[in-house]
C-alpha atoms as a printed R data frame, in Angstrom:
    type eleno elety resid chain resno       x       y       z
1   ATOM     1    CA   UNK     A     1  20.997  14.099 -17.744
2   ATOM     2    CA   UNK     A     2  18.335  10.967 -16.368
3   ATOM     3    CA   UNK     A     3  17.451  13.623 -13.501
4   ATOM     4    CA   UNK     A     4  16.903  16.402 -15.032
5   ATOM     5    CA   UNK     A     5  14.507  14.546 -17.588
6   ATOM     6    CA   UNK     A     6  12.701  13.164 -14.783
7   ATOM     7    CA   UNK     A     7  11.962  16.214 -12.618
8   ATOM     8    CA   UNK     A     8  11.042  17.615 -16.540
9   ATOM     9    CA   UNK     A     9   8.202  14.609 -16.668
10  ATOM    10    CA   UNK     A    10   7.014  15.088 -12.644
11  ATOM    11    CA   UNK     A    11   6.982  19.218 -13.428
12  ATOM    12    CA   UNK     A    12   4.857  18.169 -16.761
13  ATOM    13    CA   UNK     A    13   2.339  15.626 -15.224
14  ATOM    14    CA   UNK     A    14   1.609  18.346 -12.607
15  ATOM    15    CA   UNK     A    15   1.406  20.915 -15.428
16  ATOM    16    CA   UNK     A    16  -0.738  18.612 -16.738
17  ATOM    17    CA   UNK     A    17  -3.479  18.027 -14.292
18  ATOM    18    CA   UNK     A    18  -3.399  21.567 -13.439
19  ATOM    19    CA   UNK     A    19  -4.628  22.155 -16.167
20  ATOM    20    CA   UNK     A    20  -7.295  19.834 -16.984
21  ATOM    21    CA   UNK     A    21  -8.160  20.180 -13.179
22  ATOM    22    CA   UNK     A    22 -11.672  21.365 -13.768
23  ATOM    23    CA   UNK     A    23 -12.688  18.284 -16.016
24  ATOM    24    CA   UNK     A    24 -10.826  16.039 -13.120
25  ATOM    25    CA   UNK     A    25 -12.782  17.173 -10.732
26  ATOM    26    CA   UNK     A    26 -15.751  16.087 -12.258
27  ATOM    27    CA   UNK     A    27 -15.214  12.412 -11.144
28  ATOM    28    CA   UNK     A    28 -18.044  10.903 -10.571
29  ATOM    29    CA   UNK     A    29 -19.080   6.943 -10.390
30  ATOM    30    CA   UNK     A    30 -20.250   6.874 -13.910
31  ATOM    31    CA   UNK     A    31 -17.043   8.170 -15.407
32  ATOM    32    CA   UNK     A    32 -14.321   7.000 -12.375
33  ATOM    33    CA   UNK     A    33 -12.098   4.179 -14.582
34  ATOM    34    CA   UNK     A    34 -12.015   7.174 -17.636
35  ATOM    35    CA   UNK     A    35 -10.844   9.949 -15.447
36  ATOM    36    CA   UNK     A    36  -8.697   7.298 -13.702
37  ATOM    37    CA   UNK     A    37  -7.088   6.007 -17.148
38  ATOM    38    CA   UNK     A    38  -6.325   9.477 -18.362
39  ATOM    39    CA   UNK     A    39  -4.168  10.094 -15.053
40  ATOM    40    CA   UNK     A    40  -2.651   7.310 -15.343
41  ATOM    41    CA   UNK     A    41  -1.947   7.631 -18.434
42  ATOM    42    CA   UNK     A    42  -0.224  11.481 -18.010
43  ATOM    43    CA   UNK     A    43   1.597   9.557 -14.948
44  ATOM    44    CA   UNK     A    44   3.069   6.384 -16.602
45  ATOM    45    CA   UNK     A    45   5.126   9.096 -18.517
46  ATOM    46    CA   UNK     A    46   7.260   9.575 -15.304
47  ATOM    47    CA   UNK     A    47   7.595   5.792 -14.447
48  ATOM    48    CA   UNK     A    48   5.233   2.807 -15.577
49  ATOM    49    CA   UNK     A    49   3.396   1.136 -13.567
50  ATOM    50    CA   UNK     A    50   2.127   3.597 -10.940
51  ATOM    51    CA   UNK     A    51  -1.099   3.279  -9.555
52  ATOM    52    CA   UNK     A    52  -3.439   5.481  -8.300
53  ATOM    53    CA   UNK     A    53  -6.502   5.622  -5.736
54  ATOM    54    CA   UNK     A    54  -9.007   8.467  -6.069
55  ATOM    55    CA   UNK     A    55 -11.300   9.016  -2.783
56  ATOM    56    CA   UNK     A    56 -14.822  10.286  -2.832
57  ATOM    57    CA   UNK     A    57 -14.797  14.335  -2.186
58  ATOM    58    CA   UNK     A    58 -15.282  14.966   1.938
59  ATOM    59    CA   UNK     A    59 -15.130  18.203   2.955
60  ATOM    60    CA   UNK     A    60 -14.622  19.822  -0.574
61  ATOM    61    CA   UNK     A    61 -11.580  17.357  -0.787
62  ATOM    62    CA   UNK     A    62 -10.689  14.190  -2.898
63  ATOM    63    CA   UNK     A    63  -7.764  12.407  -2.504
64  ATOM    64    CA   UNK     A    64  -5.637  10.427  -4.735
65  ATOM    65    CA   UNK     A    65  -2.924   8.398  -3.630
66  ATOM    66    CA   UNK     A    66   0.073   7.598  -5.772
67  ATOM    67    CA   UNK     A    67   1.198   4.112  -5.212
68  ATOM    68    CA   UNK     A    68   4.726   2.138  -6.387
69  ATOM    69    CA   UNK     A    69   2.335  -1.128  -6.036
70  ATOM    70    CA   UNK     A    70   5.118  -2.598  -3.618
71  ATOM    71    CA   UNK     A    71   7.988  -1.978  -5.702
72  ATOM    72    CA   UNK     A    72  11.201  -0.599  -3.737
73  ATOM    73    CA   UNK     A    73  12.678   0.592  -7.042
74  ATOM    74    CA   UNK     A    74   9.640   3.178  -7.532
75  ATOM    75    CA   UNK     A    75   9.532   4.426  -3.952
76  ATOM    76    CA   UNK     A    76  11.541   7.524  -4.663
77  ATOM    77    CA   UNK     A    77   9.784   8.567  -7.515
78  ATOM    78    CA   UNK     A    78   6.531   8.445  -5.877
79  ATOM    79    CA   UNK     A    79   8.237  10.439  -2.838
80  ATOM    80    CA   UNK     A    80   9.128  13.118  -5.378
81  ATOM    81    CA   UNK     A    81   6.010  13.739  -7.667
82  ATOM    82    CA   UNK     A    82   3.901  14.081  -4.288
83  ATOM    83    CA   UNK     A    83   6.689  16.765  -3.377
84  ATOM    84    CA   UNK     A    84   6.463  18.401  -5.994
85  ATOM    85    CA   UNK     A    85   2.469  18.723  -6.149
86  ATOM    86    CA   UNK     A    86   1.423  22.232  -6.619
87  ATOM    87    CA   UNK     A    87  -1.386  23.533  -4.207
88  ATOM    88    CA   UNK     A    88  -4.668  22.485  -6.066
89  ATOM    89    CA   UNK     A    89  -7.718  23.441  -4.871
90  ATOM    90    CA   UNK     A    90  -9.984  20.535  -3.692
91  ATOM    91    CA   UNK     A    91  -7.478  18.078  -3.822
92  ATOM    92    CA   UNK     A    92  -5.143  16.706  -1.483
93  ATOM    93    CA   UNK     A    93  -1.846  13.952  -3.105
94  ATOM    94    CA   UNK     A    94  -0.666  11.284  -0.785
95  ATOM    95    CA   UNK     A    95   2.409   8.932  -1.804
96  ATOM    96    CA   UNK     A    96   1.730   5.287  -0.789
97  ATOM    97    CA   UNK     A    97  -1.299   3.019   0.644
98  ATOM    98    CA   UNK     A    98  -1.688   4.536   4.338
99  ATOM    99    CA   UNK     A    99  -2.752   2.578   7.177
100 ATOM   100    CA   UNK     A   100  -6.402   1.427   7.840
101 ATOM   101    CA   UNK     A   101  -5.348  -0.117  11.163
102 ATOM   102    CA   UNK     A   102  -6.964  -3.972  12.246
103 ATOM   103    CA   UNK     A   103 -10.666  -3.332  11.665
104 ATOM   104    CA   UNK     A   104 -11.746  -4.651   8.400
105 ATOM   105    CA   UNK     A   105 -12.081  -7.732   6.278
106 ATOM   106    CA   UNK     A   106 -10.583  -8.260   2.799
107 ATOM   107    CA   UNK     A   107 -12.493 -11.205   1.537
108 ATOM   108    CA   UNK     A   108 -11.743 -12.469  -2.243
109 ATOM   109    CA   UNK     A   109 -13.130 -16.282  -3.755
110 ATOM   110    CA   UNK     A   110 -13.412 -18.129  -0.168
111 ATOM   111    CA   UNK     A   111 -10.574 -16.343   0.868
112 ATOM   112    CA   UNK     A   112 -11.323 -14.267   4.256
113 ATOM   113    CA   UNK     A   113  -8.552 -12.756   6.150
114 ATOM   114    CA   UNK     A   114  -9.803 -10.455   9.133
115 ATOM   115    CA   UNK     A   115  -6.117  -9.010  10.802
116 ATOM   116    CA   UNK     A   116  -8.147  -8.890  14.320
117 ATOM   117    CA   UNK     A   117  -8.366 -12.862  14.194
118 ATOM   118    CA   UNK     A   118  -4.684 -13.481  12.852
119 ATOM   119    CA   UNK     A   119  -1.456 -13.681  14.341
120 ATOM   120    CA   UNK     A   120   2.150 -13.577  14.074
121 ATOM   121    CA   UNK     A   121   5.349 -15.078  14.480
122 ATOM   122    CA   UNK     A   122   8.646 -12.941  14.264
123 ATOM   123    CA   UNK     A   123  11.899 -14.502  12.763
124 ATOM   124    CA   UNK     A   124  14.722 -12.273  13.425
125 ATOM   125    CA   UNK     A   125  18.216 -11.702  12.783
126 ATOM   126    CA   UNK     A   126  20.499  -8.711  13.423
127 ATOM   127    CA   UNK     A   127  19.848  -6.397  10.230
128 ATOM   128    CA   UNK     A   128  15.793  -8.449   9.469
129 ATOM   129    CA   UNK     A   129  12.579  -8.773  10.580
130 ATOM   130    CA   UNK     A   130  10.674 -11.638   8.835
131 ATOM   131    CA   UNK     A   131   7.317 -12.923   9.824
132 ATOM   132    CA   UNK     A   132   4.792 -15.793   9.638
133 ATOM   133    CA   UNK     A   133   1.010 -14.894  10.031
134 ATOM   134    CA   UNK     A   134  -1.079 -17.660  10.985
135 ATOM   135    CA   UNK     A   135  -4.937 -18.091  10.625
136 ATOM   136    CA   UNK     A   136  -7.737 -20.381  10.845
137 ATOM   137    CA   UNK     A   137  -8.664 -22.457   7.613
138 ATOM   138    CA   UNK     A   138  -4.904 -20.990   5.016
139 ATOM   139    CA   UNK     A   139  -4.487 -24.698   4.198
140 ATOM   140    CA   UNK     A   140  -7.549 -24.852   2.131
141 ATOM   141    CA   UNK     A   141  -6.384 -22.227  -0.038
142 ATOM   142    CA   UNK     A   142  -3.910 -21.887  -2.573
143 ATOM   143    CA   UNK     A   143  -0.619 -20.751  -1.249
144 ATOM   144    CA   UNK     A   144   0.287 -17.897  -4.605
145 ATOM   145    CA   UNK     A   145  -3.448 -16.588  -4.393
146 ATOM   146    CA   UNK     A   146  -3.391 -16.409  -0.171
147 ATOM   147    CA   UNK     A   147   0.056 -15.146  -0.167
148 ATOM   148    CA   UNK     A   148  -1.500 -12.025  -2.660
149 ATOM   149    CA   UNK     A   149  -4.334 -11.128  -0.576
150 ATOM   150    CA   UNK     A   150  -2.406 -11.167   2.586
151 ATOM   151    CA   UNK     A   151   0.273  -8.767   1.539
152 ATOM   152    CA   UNK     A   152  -2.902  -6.547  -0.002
153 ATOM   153    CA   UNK     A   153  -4.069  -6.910   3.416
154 ATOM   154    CA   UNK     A   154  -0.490  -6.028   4.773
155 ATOM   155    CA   UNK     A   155  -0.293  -2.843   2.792
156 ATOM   156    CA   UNK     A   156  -3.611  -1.865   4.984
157 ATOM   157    CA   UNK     A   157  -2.838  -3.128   8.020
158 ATOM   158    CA   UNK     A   158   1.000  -0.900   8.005
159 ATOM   159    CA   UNK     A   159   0.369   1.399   4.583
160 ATOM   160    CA   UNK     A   160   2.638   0.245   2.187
161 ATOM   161    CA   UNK     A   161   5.956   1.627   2.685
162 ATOM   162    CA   UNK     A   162   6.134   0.472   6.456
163 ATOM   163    CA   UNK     A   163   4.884  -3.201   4.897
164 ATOM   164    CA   UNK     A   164   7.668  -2.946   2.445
165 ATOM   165    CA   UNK     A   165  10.441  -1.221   4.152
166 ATOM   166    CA   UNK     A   166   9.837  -2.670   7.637
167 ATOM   167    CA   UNK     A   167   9.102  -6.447   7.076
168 ATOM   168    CA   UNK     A   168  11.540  -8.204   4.589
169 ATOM   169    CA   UNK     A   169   9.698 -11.437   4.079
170 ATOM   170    CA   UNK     A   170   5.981 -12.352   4.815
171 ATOM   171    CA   UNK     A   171   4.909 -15.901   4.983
172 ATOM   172    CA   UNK     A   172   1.648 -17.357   5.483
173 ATOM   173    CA   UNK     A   173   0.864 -20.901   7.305
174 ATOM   174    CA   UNK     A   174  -2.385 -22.917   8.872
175 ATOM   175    CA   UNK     A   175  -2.430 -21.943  12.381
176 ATOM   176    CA   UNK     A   176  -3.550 -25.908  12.434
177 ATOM   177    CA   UNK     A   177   0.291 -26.693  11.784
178 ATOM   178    CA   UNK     A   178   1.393 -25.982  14.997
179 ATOM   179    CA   UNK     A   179   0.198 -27.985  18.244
180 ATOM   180    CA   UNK     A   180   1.868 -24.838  20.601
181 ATOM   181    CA   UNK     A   181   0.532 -21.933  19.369
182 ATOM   182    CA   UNK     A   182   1.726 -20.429  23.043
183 ATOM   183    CA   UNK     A   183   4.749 -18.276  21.293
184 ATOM   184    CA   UNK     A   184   1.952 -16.535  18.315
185 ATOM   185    CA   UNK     A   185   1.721 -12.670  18.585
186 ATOM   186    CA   UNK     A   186  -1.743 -11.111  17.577
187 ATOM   187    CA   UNK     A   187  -1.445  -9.524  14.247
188 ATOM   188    CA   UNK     A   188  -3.141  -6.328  16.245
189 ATOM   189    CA   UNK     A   189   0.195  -6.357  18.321
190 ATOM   190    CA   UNK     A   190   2.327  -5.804  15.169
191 ATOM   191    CA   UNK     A   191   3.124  -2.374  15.059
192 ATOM   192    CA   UNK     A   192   4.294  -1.916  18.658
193 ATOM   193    CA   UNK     A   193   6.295  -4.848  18.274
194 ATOM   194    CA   UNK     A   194   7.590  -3.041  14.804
195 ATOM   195    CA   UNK     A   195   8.215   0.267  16.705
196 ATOM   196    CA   UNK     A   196   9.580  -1.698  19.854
197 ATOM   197    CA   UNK     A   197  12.116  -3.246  17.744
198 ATOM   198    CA   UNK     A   198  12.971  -0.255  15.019
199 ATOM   199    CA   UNK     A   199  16.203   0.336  16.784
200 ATOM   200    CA   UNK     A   200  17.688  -3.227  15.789
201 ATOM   201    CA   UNK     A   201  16.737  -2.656  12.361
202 ATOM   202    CA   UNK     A   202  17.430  -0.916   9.066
């Protein structure tokens, strides 16, 4: 009985914003968080806690990615209400955060991580990949709040589900700490050493 009720409350939401498409489309900056909190609000009736990101139109298109904000438990869900998007006109639905590669800055209270200037260390057993990214100055910050904005800055360095589903644990450590830093990876090197080593893991 749980499934059918869900694919009921996906087939609704998209009922939903078919519907009030027009007024949705009508996002602008001046009304972004109320468009945003009625969505969300149609969408938390599948499974709380979703998030969403809403692009600016380009070429007649806006897109809005559905995120699980990291949690496993919600990645199926977002897989299906993304498959089960109708064709809407103007509007293309992505499920997850999706890459943005090494070429930005995230930069939050002091904290600055670049991934071009960082670097990695890969702990591995047979079923696991862990890793420990190292940068200049982590020491000075606290650990909880660093540990946040580097797994933010995970997501858009891999796009979420790779960061979640690829990488069990992430830690974070003062490249200061070590006095060979000879075995580091660059963080830029972290996807061909992901897809090198998919083979060896689940």
């Amino acid at each position: 009985m749980l499934f059918f009720k869900k694919k009921d409350s996906i087939e609704g939401f998209w009922n939903w914003f078919t519907k009030h498409k027009d007024d949705l489309n009508k996002i602008e900056n001046n009304n972004r968080d109320q468009i945003l909190n009625r969505i969300l609000s149609e969408l938390s009736k599948i499974k709380p806690e979703l998030s969403i990101e809403i692009s600016k139109e380009e070429n007649g298109i806006r897109e809005m990615t559905i995120s699980p904000e990291g949690d496993r438990d919600k990645f199926e869900t977002v897989i299906s209400i993304v498959e089960k998007a109708p064709k809407i006109e103007g509007w293309k639905f992505v499920a997850f955060r999706q890459p943005l590669g090494f070429d930005f800055t995230l930069e939050y209270q002091g904290i600055k991580l670049t991934p071009s200037e960082l670097f990695f260390f890969p702990v591995r057993d047979e079923e696991s990949l862990d890793i420990i990214i190292y940068g200049k100055g982590f020491k000075e910050h606290d650990f909880n709040t660093l540990a946040h904005y580097g797994l933010i800055m995970m997501d858009n360095v891999l796009g979420e589900y790779d960061c979640v589903t690829k990488i069990r644990h992430y830690d974070f450590k003062d490249i200061s700490e070590l006095s060979d830093t000879d075995d580091l990876i660059p963080l830029t090197e972290l996807r061909s050493y992901i897809d090198q080593n998919t083979q060896q893991m689940h």
